[in-house]
N, C-alpha and C positions, 0 to 999 in steps of 0.2 A: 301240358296240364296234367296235372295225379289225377288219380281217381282211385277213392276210397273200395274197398270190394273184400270182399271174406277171404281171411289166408286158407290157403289147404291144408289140410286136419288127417289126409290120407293123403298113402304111396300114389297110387292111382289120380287124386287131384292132383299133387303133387306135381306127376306127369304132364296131364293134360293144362297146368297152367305153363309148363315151361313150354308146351307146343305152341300155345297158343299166343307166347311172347315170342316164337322161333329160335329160341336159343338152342346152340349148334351141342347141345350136351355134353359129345365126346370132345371135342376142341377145347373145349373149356376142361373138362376130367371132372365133370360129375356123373355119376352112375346112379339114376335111379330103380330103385328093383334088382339092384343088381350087387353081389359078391365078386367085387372086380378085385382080381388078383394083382394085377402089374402096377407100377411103382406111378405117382404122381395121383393120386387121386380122390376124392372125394364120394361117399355112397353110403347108402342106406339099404336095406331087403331088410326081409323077414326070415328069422331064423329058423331052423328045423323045430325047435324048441319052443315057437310061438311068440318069443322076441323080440322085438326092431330094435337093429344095429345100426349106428351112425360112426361111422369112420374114416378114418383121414391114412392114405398110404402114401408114406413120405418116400424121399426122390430114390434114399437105399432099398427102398421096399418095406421097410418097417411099419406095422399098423397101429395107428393110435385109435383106442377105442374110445369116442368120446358122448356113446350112450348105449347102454344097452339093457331095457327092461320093455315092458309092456304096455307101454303108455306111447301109442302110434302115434296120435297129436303134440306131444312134447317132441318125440323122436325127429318126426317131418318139422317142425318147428326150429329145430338146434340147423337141419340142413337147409331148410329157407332161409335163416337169418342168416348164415354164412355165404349163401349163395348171393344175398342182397350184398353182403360186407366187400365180397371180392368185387361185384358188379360199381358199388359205390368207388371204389378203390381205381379201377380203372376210369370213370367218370371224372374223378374228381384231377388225376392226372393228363386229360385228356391234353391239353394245352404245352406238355412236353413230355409225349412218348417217345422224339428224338433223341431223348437225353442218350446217355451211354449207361450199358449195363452196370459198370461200376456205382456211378452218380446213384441209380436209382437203390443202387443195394447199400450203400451210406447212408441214404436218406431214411432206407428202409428202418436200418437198425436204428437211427437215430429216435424214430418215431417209439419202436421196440422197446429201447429204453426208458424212451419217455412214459408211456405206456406202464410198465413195469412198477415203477417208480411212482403211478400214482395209485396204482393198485396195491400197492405195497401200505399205502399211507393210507388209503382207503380200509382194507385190510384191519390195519392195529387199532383205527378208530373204531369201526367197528368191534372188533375182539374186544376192545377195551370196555364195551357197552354191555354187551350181550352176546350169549354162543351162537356161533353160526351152525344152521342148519345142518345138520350132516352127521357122520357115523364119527365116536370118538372111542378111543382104546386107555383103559385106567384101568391101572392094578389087575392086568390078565382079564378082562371083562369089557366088552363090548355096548358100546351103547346108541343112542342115538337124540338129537334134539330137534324137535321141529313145533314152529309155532307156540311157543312157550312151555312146551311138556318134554318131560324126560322120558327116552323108554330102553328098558335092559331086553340082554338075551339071554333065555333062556336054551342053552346047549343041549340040554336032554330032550326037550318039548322041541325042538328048532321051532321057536319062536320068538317074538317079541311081545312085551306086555309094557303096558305104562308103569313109571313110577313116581312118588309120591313126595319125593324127596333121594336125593342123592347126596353124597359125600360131601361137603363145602368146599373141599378143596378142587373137587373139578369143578364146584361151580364157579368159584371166583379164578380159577388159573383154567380155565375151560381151553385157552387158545393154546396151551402146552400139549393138551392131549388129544385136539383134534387133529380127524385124520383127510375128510376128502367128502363133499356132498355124494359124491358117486360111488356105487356100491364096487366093490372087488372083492373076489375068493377069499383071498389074501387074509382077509382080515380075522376068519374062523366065526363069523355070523352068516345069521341069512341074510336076502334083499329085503330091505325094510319095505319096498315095494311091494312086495309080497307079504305084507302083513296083512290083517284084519282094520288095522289102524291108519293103513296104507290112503291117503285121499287123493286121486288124479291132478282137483283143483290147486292142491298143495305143490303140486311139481310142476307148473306150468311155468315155462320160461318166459311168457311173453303175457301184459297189460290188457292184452285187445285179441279178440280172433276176425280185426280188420285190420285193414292196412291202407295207407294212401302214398305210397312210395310209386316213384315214374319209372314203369319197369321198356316204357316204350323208348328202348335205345339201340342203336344199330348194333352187332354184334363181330362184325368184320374184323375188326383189329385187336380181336382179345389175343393176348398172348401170354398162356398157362406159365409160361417161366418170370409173369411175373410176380407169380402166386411164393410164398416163403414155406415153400416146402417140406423144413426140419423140423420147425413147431410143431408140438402134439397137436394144435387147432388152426 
């Protein structure tokens, strides 16, 4: 039987709900609190810089960074839901873990595909409506959209300010010139996160800060190889 109960919102709960479900953390390759260097793994810490980092170290050792700003409760959030995905994942296959490693990595990517392919479609329908959230780059200038407002950067101030109106053509061809909901260097802006206009409620990943998922499962027969590794997530 579920039972509904508050997600954790901190590193620290974080911890202590995975204690308190006995899940074998390192068997599985989650790290929490932890800057885990070697290859196969999942974690989250706090950065020097004040932070939280959610990342994923794939099988070569390469790291995919798939959060990193200030917002702890989003942060522990992206690693709960993941930790839930894998958990379901094993769950849902329990009734043929004998299979062979081939079978299950056919299946894998079939699903992968599939996956992709509605995302894809999901995607255009959406672009074709409205811009999606997130930092776009038109004519050497940097922008960003969230919640029905436009906002430019300004390079000199390193800032961002709202604006009032934009160009028509990236409003209507918006999905040409976006770039990524997630902030990067790369781009020659600041973190919109770090703006004035910045709202925490605007970035949350998740509906509810409950949950009624059945986390009470044995955890003996997890096996980390059958986690897809390569994927940025």
């Amino acid at each position: 039987m579920s039972e509904r109960y508050r997600k954790p919102q901190t590193i620290d709960e974080l911890k202590r709900f995975c204690a308190e479900k006995n899940m074998p953390l390192e068997r599985m390759r989650f790290f929490i609190g932890e800057d885990y260097p070697g290859a196969r793994a999942f974690g989250i810490y706090e950065a020097e810089d004040g932070d939280y980092v959610v990342y994923k170290n794939k099988t070569n050792g390469e790291r995919a960074v798939r959060y990193k700003g200030p917002n702890e409760a989003y942060a522990v959030n992206e690693l709960y839901e993941k930790l839930k995905a894998e958990t379901e994942q094993r769950r849902s296959a329990g009734s043929v873990t004998r299979q062979s490693q081939q079978e299950r990595e056919r299946r894998k990517r079939r699903l992968i595909l599939i996956a992709a392919a509605v995302l894809l479609l999901i995607s255009l329908y959406v672009a074709a409506r409205t811009p999606n959230r997130g930092y776009y780059q038109y004519n050497g200038h940097s922008y960003f959209y969230d919640n029905s407002d436009w906002y430019g950067y300004d390079s000199y101030y390193d800032d961002w300010y709202p604006l009032d109106e934009v160009d028509p053509i990236l409003e209507s061809h918006s999905g040409d010139y976006y770039v990524s909901e997630d902030y990067d260097a790369s781009y020659g802006a600041g973190d919109f996160r770090n703006s004035p206009y910045y709202d925490d409620s605007d970035f949350s990943s998740y509906d509810s800060d409950s949950d009624d998922y059945d986390w009470d499962s044995g955890w003996d027969d997890w096996d980390s190889f059958d986690t897809d590794w390569d994927s940025d997530w």
